[in-house]
C-alpha positions in Angstrom: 0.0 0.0 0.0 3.1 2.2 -0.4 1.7 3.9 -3.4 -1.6 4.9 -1.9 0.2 6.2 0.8 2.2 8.5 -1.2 -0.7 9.4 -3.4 -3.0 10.6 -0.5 0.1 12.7 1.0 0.8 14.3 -2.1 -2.8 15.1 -2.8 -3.2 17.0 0.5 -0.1 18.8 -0.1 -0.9 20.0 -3.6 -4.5 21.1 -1.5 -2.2 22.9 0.8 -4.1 21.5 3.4 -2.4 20.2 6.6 -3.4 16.9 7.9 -5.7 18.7 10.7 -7.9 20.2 7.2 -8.0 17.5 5.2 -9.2 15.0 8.2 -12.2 17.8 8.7 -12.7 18.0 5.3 -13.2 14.3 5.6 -14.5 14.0 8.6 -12.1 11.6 10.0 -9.3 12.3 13.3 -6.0 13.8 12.1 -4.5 10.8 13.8 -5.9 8.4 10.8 -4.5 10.5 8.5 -1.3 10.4 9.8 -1.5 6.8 9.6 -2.5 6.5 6.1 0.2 8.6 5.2 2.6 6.8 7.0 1.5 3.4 5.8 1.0 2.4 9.4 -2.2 1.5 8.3 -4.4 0.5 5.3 -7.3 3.0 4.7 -11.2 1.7 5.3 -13.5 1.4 2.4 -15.2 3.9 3.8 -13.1 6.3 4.0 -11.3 5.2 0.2 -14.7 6.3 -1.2 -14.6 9.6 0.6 -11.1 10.4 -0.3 -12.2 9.6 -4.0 -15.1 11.4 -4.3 -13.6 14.3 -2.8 -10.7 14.2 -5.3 -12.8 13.1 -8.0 -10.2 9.8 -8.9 -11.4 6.9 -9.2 -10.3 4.2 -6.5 -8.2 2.2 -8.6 -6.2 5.1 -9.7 -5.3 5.9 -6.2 -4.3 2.5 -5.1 -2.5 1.8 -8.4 -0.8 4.8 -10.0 2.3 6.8 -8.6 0.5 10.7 -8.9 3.0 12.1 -7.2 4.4 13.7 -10.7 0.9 15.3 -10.9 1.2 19.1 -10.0 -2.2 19.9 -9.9 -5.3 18.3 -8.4 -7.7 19.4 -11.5 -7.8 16.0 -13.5 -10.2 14.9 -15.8 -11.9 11.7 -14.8 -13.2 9.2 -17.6 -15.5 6.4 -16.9 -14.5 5.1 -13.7 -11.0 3.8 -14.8 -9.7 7.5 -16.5 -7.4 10.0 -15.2 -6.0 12.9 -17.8 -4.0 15.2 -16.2 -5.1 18.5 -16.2 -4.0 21.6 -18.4 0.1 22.6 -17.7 1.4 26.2 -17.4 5.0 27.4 -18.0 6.5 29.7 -15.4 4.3 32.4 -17.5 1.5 30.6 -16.5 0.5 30.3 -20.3 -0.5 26.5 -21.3 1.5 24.3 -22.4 0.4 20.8 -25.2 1.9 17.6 -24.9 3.3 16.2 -28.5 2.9 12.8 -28.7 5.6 12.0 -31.2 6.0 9.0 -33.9 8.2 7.1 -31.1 5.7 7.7 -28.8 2.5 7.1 -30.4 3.6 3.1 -30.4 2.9 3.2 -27.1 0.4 5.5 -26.4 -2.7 2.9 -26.3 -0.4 1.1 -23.3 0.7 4.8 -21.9 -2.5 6.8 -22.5 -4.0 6.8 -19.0 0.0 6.4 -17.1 0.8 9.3 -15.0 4.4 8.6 -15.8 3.5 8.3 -19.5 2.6 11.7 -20.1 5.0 13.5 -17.8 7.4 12.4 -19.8 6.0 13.9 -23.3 7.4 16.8 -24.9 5.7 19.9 -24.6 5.3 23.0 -26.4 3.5 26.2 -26.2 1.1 27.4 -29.0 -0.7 30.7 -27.6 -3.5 30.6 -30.0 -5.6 27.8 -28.8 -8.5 28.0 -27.3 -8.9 27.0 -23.6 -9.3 23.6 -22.9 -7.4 20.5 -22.9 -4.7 19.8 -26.3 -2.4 17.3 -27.6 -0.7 17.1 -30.3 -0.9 13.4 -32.6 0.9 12.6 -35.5 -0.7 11.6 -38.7 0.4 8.3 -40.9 -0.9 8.0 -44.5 -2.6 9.8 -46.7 -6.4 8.6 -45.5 -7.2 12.3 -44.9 -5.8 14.5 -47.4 -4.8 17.3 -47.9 -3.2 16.3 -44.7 0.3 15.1 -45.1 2.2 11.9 -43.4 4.1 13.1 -41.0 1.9 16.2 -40.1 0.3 16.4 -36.7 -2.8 17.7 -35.2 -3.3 19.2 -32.7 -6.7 18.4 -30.6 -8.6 19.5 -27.8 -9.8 16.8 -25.4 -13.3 15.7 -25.7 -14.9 14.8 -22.2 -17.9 13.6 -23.1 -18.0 10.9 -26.2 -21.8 11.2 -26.2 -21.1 15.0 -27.7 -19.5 14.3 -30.6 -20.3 16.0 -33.6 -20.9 14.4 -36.8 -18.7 15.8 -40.0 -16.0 17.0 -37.3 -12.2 15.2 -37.8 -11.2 13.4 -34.7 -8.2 12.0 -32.9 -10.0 8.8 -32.3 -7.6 6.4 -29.0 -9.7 2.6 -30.1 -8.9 -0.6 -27.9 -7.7 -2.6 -31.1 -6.6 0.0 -33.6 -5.2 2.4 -31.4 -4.7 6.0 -32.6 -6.8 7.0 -35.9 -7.3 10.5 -37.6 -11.0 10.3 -39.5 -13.6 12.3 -39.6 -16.7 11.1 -37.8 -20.7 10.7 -38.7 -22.1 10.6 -34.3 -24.2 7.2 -34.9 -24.9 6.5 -31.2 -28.4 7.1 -31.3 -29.2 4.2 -33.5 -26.8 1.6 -32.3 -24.2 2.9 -29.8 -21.5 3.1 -32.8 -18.9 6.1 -34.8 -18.9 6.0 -38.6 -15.1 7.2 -38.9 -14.7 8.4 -42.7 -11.7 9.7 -44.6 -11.3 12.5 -46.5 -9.4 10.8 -49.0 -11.9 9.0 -51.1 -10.0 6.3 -52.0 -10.2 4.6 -48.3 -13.7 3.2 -47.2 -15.7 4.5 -44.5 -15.6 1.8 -41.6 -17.5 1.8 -37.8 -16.5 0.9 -34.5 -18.8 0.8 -31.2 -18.4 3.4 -28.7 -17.2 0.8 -26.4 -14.2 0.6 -28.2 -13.5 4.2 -27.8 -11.1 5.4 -24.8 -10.5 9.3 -25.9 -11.8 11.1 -28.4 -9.8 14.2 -29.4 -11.9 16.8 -31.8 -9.6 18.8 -34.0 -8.3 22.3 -33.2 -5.4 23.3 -35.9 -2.5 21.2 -37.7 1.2 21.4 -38.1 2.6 20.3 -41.5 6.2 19.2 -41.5 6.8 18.7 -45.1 6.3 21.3 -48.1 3.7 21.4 -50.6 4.7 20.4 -54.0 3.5 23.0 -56.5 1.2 20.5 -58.4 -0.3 20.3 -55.4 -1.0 23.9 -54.7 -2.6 24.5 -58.3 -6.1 25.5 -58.0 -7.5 22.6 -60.2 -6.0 20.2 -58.2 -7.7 21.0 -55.1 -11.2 21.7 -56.8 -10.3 18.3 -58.1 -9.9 16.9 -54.5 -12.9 18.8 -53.0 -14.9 17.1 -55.8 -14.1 13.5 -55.0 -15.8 14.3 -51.7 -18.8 15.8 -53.0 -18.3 19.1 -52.2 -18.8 21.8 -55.0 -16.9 25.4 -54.7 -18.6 27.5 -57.6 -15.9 30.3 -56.7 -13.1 28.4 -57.0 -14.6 26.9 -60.3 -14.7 30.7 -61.1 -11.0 31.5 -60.7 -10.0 29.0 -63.1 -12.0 29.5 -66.0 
């Protein structure tokens, strides 16, 4: 029980509380708390349901998971297995992404919920975004063009699947395919499923249950890493590409008659 006894020290201390506030807060003698922390003794049921409703972590996290890397007590819970950390600040106290890199993305459907995991993730500062949770993801193949291989996208963190918005692109984190750009038709209503679909019309559309879905990430902006060849900046060419998915620009057919 070593670990939950380091978890529920470091949680009151990123509270600031001392042990005499946190036992009010919860209603239990300072004394107990001491003894939790100490590992002099193993916490009740009781008071492990307290503790994680007040934190808002689910109780396997807290006996399982080393938080003590976490530097703010804001997470993001998911189900009842989830934890994503919360947003990160530089000493500016402007937010910082994680970039999950080509490396990394190999192991992210092992590392995704691991404290450890995502400590250990590059991040970067974009000033632009919104406020919310990002990531960045990089993209493999050309399923979703004009996106290049190798680009990434960045994404903000959708909390609740349930929300998702038919003909937005998605990071989509599955149990068996792991991590998937696609844009996606919100099927749920009918039978509990995604219709993930391509921009690039020569893949087929293909769904997966919601079940199978552990994060969904909705699309904020991307970063390409390679240049565009000049073919594939020519007008015609992209009219072209916008017409193999059905979608007709009369003022683009404009500017190149």
């Amino acid at each position: 029980m070593k670990i939950l006894a380091k978890n529920i020290k470091h949680l009151r201390g990123l509270k600031r509380f001392s042990q005499e506030v946190l036992a009010e807060e919860l209603a239990v003698t300072r004394s107990r708390i001491s003894s939790y922390e100490e590992n002099r003794s193993s916490p009740t049921i009781e008071f492990l349901i307290d503790f994680s409703e007040y934190f808002r972590l689910p109780i396997d996290i807290l006996v399982k998971k080393d938080l003590t890397k976490a530097t703010d007590v804001s997470f993001i819970e998911v189900g009842d297995k989830r934890v994503l950390f919360p947003i990160t600040v530089d000493v500016d106290n402007e937010n910082l992404i994680e970039v999950v890199s080509v490396k990394a993305s190999a192991g992210y459907l092992l590392g995704y919920d691991d404290p450890e995991f995502i400590e250990q993730l590059e991040k970067i500062k974009l000033p632009f975004l919104p406020t919310g949770k990002h990531r960045a993801f990089p993209i493999k193949g050309d399923s979703m063009l004009p996106m290049k291989d190798g680009s990434y996208v960045v994404a903000e963190f959708v909390e609740d699947i349930i929300n998702a918005k038919s003909g937005v692109s998605y990071i989509v984190i599955t149990k068996n395919d792991g991590l998937t750009y696609k844009r996606l038709e919100n099927q749920i209503e009918e039978n509990q499923s995604f219709l993930l679909k391509p921009d690039n019309p020569s893949y087929q559309p293909y769904e997966i249950p919601v079940s199978e879905v552990l994060e969904l990430w909705s699309f904020t902006c991307s970063i390409n890493t390679q240049e565009y060849e000049e073919h594939e900046l020519k007008m015609s060419s992209i009219i072209q590409m916008f017409t193999g998915l059905g979608v007709e620009l009369e003022a683009l057919k404009k500017a190149v008659q």
